[in-house]
N, C-alpha and C positions, 0 to 999 in steps of 0.2 A: 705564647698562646693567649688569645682572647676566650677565655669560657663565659658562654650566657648558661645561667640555671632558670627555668620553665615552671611552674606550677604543673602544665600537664602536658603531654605529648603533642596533645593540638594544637597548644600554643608554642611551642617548640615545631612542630610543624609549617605552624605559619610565617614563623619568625625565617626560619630558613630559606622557605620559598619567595618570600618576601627579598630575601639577597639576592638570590638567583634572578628573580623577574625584572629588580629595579637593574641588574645588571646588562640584560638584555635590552632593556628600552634606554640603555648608557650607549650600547652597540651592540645593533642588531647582526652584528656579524662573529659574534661572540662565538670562539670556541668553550665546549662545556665536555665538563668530565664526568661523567654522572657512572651511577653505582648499582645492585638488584641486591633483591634477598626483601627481607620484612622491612629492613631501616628507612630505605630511602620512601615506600607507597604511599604515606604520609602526605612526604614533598612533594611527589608527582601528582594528588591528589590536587593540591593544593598550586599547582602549576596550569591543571588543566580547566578547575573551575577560573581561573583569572583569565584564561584563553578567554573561554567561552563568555562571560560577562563582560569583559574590559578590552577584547582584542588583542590582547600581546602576540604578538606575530613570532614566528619560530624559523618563518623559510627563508631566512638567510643564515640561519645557526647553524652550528658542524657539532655534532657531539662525538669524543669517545667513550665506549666501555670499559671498564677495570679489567676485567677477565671473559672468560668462557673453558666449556668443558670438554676434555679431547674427547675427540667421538659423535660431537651431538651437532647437526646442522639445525639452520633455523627454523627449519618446520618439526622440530622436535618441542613436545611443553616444557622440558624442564630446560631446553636451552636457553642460555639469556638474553640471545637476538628477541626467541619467541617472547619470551620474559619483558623486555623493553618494550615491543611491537603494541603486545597487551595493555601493559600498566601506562606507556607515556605518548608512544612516537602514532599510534594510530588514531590519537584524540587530539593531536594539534596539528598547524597545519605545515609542520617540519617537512623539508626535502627528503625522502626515506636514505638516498642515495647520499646524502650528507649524515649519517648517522652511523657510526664503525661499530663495530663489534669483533672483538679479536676472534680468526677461526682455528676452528679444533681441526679442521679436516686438513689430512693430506702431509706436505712437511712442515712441519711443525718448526723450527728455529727458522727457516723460510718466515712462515708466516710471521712468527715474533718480530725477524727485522724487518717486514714490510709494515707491520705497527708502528713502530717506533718511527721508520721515516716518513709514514702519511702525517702522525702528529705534529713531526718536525715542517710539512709540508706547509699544512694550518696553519702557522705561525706558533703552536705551541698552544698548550693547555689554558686558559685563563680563569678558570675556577672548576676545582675538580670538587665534585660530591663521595665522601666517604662514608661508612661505618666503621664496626669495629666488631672483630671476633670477642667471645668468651675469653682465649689464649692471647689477646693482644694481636692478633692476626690482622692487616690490613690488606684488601684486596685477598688473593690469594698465599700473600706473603706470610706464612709462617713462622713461627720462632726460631730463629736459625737464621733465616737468610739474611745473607749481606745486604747493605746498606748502598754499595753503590750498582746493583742491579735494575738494567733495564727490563723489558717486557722479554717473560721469561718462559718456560715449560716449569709447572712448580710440581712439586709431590702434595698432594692432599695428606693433613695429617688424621689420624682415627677420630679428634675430635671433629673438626671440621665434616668428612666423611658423616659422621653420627647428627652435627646440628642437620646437616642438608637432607638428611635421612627423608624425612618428611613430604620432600617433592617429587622424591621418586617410586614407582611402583613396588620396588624390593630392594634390597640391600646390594642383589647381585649386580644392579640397574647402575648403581652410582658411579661413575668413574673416580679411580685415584690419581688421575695429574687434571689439571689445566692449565690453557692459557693466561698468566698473569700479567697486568704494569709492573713493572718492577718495583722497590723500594724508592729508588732515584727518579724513576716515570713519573709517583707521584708528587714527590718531593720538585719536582721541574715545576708545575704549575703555579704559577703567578699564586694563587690564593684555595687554599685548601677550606670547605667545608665540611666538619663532621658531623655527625648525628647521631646520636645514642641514648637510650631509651631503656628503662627497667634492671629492674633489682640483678640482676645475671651480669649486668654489662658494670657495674659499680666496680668491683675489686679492678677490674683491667681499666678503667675512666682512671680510679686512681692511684694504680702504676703510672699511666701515661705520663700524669701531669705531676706528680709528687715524687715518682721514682728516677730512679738514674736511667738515661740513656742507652739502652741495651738492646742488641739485636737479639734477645730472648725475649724482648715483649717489641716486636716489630711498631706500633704506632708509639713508643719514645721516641722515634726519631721528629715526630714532630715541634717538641721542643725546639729543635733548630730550623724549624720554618720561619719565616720572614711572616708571613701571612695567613696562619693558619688558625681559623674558628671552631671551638669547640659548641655544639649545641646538648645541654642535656635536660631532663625531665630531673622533677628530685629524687627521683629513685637510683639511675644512674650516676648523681650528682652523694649520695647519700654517704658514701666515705669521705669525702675529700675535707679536709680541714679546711676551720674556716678561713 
């Protein structure tokens, strides 16, 4: 693991988006893994002002999503198609049509395999954007799940359930499965970046990187990535030995 420590989010911010942008104007035909929730708006932020200022072109890029939530089509707010459309894909001048999001509707292990082989289709991930749960959770992948899963139907755990609480109108609103990348989907891409920010995200920053390897804190498995970037803030960064 490569870890950068940030004085503050912004710059931690910048620094991130700064990989992803130079990596696009490497090749603009760049598959990208990108991520939702609070972590990544930052980077997106930080994506879109560079469009807008400097031109960085997007419409030859493919991105996929990490997850989505059974139940919820894209014209839903809390779905993460909507969630994307908002935060990134309707401020640049990306193909909407080159832009995946796993679907919650319909049959469900269907749809998982047709993820798996559109990515496969792409040529494969070449920089995925991640976070990281409270629990070590990456993506949707929970404590528990194996290590060599592909894009999967996951169970929501009560923690998970409880962080997400906040987007939805009621508790009864929230669904308990979605569609996830697998442990291994994300572990496939060429080069992993992470993002992690604030005091809450510290004890799980440092399991990742200072603990053993266990599928009870699902992002140890990155220790055994070839390529994977930790970005954090000092607050996240604030256990870790020096």
């Amino acid at each position: 693991m490569d870890v950068k420590k940030f004085d503050t989010v912004e710059a931690l911010n910048r620094a991130a988006a700064a990989e992803i942008i130079d990596a696009v104007k490497g090749n603009p035909e760049l598959v990208l893994g990108l991520s939702t929730g609070n972590s990544p708006i930052g980077v997106y932020q930080n994506l879109i002002a560079d469009h807008r200022n400097n031109g960085t072109s997007y419409k030859d890029v493919k991105t996929f999503n990490l997850d989505e939530y059974e139940g919820l089509d894209g014209n839903s707010p809390q779905s993460y198609r909507y969630f994307m459309n908002e935060q990134l894909f309707d401020h640049l001048d990306i193909v909407l049509e080159n832009t995946y999001v796993p679907s919650g509707i319909g049959d469900l292990a269907r749809n998982c395999a047709d993820y798996e082989r559109q990515i496969q289709e792409a040529g494969g991930i070449a920089i995925q954007l991640i976070g990281i749960g409270t629990n070590g959770h990456i993506a949707f992948n929970e404590p528990g799940t194996s290590f060599d899963t592909l894009t999967h139907v996951a169970e929501l755990s009560q923690a998970t359930i409880a962080a997400n609480a906040k987007y939805f109108p009621s508790p009864s609103d929230i669904p308990n499965r979605a569609i996830s990348m697998g442990i291994q989907s994300i572990m496939n891409a060429r080069k992993v970046i992470m993002v992690a920010f604030g005091q809450s995200k510290a004890q799980a920053i440092k399991e990742m990187i200072e603990g053993p390897i266990t599928t009870e804190l699902p992002a140890s498995v990155l220790q055994n990535h070839p390529h994977a970037v930790i970005f954090l803030d000092s607050e996240a960064a604030s256990l870790l030995s020096e």
